[in-house]
C-alpha positions in Angstrom: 75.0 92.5 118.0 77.8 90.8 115.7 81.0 89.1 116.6 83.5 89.1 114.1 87.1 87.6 114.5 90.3 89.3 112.8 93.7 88.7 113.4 94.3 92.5 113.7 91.9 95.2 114.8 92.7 98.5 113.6 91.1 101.7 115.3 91.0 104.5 112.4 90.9 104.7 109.0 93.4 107.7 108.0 96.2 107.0 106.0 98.5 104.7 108.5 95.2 102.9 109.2 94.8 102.0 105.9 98.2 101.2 104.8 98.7 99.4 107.9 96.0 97.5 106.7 96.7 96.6 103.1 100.5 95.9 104.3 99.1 93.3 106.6 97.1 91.9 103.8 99.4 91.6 101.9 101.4 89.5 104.3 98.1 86.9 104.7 96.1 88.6 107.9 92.7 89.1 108.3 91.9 93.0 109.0 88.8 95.1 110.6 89.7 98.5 110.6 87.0 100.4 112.5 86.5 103.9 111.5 84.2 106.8 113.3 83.3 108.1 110.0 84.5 107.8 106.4 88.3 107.0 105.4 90.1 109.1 104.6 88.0 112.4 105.7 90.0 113.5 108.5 93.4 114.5 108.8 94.9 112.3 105.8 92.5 114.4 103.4 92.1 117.7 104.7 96.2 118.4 104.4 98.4 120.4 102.2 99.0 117.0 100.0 102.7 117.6 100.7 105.0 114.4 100.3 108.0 116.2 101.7 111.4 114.5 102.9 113.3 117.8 103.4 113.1 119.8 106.8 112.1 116.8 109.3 113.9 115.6 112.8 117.0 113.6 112.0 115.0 110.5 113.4 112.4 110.7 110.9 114.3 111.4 107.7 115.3 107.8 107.1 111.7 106.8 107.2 110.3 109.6 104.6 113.0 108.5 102.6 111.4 104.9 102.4 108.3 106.7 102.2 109.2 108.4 99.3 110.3 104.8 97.3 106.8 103.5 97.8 105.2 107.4 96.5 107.4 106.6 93.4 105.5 103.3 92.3 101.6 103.9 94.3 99.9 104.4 90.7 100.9 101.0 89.4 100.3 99.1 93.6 96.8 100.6 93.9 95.7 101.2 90.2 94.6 104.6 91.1 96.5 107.7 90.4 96.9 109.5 93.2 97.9 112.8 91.7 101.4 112.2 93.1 103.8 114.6 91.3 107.5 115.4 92.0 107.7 118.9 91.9 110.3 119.4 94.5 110.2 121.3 97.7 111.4 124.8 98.7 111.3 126.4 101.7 111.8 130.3 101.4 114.3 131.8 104.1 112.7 135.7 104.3 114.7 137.0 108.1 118.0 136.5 109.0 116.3 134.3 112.3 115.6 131.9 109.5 118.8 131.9 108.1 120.1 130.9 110.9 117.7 128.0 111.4 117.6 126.7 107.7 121.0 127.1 106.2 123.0 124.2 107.6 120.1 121.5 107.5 121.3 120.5 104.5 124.6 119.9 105.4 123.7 117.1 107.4 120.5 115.9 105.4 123.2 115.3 102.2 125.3 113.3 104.9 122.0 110.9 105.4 121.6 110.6 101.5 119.0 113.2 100.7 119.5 115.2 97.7 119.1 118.9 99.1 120.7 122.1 99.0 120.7 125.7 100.6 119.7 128.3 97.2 120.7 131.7 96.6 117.5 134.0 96.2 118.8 134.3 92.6 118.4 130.6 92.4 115.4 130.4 94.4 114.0 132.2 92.1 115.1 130.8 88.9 112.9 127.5 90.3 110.6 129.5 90.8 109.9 132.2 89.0 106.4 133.8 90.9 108.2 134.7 93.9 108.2 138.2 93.8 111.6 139.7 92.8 110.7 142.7 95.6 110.0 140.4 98.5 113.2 139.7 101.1 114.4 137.0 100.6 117.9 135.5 101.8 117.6 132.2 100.1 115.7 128.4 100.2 116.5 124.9 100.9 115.8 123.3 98.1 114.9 118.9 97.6 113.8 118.6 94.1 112.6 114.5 94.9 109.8 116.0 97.3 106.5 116.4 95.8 102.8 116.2 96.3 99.7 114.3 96.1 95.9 114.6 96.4 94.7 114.2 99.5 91.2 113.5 99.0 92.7 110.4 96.8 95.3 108.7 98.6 93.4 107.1 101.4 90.7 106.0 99.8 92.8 104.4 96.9 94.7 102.4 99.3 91.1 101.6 101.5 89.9 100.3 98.3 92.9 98.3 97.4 92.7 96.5 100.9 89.2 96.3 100.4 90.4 94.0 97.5 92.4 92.3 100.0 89.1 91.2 101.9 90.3 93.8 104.7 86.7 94.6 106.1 86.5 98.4 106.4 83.9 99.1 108.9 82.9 103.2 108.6 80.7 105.1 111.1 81.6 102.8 114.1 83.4 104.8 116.1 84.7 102.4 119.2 82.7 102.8 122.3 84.5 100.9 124.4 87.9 98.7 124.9 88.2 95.7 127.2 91.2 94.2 128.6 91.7 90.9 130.3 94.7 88.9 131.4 97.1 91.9 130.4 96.0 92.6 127.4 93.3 93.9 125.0 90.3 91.5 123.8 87.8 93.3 122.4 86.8 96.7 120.8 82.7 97.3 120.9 80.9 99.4 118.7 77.0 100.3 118.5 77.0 97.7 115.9 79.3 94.8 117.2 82.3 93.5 119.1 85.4 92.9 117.6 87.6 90.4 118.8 91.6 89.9 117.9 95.3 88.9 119.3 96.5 92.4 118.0 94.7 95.8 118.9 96.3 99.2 116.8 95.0 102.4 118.1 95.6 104.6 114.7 93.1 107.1 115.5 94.4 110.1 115.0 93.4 113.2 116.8 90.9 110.9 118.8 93.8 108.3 119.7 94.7 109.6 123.5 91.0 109.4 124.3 90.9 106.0 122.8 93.9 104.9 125.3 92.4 107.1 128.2 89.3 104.0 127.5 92.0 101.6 129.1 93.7 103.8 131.5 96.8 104.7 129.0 97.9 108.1 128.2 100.6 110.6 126.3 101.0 113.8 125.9 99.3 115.5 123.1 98.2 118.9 122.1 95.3 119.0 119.5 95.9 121.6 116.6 93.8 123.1 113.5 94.9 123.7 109.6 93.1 125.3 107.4 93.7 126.0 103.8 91.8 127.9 101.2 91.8 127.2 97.1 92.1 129.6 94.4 89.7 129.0 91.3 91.6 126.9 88.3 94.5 128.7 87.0 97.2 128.1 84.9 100.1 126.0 85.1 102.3 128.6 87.9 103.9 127.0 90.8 105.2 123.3 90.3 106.6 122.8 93.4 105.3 122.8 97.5 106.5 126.1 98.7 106.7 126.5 102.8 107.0 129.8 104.2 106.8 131.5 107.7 103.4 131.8 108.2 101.9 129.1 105.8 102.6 126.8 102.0 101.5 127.0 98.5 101.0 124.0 96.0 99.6 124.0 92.8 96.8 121.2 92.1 96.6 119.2 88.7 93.3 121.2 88.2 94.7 124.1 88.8 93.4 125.1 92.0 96.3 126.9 94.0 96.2 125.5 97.7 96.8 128.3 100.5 97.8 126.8 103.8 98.2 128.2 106.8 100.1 127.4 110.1 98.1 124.9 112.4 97.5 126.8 115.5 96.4 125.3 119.2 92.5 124.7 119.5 90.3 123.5 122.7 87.9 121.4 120.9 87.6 119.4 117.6 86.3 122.4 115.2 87.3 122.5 111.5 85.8 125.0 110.2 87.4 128.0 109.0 88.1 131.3 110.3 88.5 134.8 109.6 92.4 134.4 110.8 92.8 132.1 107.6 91.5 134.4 105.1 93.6 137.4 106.9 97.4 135.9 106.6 96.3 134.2 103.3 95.0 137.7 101.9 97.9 139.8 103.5 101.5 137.4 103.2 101.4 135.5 100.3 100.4 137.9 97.8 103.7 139.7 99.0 105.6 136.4 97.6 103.4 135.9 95.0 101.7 138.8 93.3 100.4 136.8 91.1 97.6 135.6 93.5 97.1 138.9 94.4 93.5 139.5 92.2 92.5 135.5 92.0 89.1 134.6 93.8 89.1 131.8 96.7 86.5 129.5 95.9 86.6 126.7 99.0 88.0 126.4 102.1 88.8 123.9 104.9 90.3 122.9 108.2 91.6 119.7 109.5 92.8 118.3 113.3 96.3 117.5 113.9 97.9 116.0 116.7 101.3 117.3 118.1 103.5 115.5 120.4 105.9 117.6 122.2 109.0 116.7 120.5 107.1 116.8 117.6 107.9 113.1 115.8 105.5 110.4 116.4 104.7 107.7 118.7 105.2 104.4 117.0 105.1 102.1 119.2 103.7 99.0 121.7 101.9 99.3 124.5 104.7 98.8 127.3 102.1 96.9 129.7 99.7 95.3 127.8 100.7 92.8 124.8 99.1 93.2 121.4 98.1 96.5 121.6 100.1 99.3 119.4 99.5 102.9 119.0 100.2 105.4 116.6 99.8 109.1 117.1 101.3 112.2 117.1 102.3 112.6 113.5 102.3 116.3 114.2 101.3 117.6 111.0 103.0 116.2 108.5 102.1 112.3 108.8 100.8 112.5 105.2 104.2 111.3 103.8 105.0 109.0 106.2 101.9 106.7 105.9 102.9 103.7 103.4 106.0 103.2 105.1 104.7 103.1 108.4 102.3 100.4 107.0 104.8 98.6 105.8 107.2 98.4 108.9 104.0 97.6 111.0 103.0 95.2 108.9 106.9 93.5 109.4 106.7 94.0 113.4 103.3 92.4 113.5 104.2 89.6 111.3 107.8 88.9 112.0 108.3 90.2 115.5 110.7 93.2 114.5 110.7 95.9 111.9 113.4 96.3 108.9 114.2 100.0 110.3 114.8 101.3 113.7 111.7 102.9 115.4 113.7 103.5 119.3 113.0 107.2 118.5 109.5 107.0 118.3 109.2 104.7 121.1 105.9 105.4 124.0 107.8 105.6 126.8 109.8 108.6 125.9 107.0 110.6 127.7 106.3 110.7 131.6 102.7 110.6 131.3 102.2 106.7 130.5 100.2 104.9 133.4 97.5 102.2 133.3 94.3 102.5 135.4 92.9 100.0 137.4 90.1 101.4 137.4 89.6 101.5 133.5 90.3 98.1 133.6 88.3 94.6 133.5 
């Protein structure tokens, strides 16, 4: 069995796991990330590819905004293109509960700096132009600096450019077991190795509570499915990510016309696809958008998310055992967020305190934190 030495162990290799570790590359530490199958192939690339700032809890705006400066110049850092276009983002408002909801958000997102406004349906559809003129519609918010991306890319461009880094990406090892000693957490063990470092982060996605449940930690999570079904290759129709009640559209650079639906509650870890997917995708958004009314669905596919109860993630260190950092709980729309919360990791790890304010997304915000002596060694 091998022993291998980082300075940081990383547990998952989605998006954050990955930036996390090229950020901390960057910065002159040595990396394992440990991931239970390939980068990349979980929830960071079976997503809508939305890179959205609009629409978020107050808390988390500041940091898609960041996000959203390191989107702008990802080409040219990881000599891949990602596919990431600005397209903008609308968000159709179809009942008058909606309304209600939607049309002062951004009010108080222009306060914070985002460029956003509240459309007319005539200007809703004036940006977009194959929403059907006979479908309610009271109106949109509207960020044209949103965009999109390709999520089968992203993560592995940014794997491969820590890869450059000498980060040593270790797939199909999920962790079997964690072991603490002296207050803190020494060593992650796969079937292949142990895995030794001062800093410990548990970036594991839907699997993260079980990984902290391995050393007596816990949070409250509930475990949700996406699913999303593509068109065959069309021509250029929708530039922008469109959000509506019951699911999105984005067009792809191929062509392909992504159909999401809402993530609903699930008891186990299944991805596949359901009959439920193909019914609201084949009833709903051919109202909006007849023109998808005759095209043919050629591939499907579902992904795990992980929602926290307040729905903004936990970001955060362990509050009784040093080195060890979780993140989890991106509820669904992580995606976007990723490079930056690389980045400020990378800055608490290295200098002791991040350049923005993560109180929000703090651990012990939630009752159900303990640690188990009995898990312990």
């Amino acid at each position: 069995m091998e022993i291998k030495e980082a300075d940081v162990v990383i547990i998952g290799g989605g998006i954050n796991g990955c930036s996390m570790a090229y950020e901390l590359a960057k910065r002159g530490r040595s990396v394992i990330v440990l991931e239970r199958g390939r980068v990349g192939e979980e929830a960071s690339g079976r997503n809508g590819g939305g890179v959205r700032q609009q629409n978020r809890h107050p808390a988390e705006l500041p940091l898609a905004m960041e996000a959203i400066k390191i989107w702008a110049t990802m080409k040219e850092e990881l000599e891949w293109d990602v596919e990431y276009r600005r397209g903008g983002n609308l968000r159709l408002v179809t009942s008058q509960g909606e309304y209600e909801t939607f049309h002062t958000k951004p009010e108080w997102e222009r306060k914070m700096g985002l460029d956003v406004e509240f459309l007319t349906p005539e200007e809703t559809r004036a940006v977009a132009p194959a929403i059907s003129k006979d479908v309610e519609l009271l109106g949109a918010t509207y960020c044209p600096t949103d965009g999109t991306a390709n999520p089968l890319l992203v993560t592995k461009a940014i794997a491969r450019a820590a890869h450059r880094l000498e980060v040593q990406i270790r797939e199909h090892e999920p962790v079997e077991r964690l072991k603490v000693e002296g207050g803190r957490v020494v060593v992650a063990s796969t079937n292949r190795g142990e895995y030794r470092a001062p800093v410990f982060i548990n970036a594991a996605g839907a699997w993260a509570r079980a990984m902290c449940n391995k050393i007596g930690l816990d949070f409250p999570v509930q475990i949700k499915k996406a699913q999303l079904l593509v068109t065959e290759p069309l021509p250029p129709l929708i530039k922008e990510f469109i959000s509506f009640d019951v699911g999105y559209v984005r067009q792809a650079l191929n062509g392909g016309v992504h159909l999401g639906t809402r993530s609903l509650p699930v008891e186990n870890f299944d991805k596949s696809t359901t009959f439920q997917a193909f019914n609201e995708a084949g009833g709903r958004i051919p109202q909006i958008f007849p023109i998808l009314k005759e095209v043919n669905i050629i591939r499907s596919w579902g992904g795990i998310t992980h929602w926290t109860p307040d729905e903004i993630p936990i970001i955060d260190r362990a509050p009784n055992l040093d080195g060890f950092f979780l993140i989890a709980g991106l509820s669904g729309h992580g995606f976007c967020l990723g490079p930056i919360v690389g980045k400020l990791m990378a800055e608490w790890i290295v200098d002791g305190r991040s350049s923005m304010d993560l109180h929000a997304f703090r651990w012990t915000r939630f009752e159900k934190i303990y640690l188990g002596e009995n898990e312990k060694e």
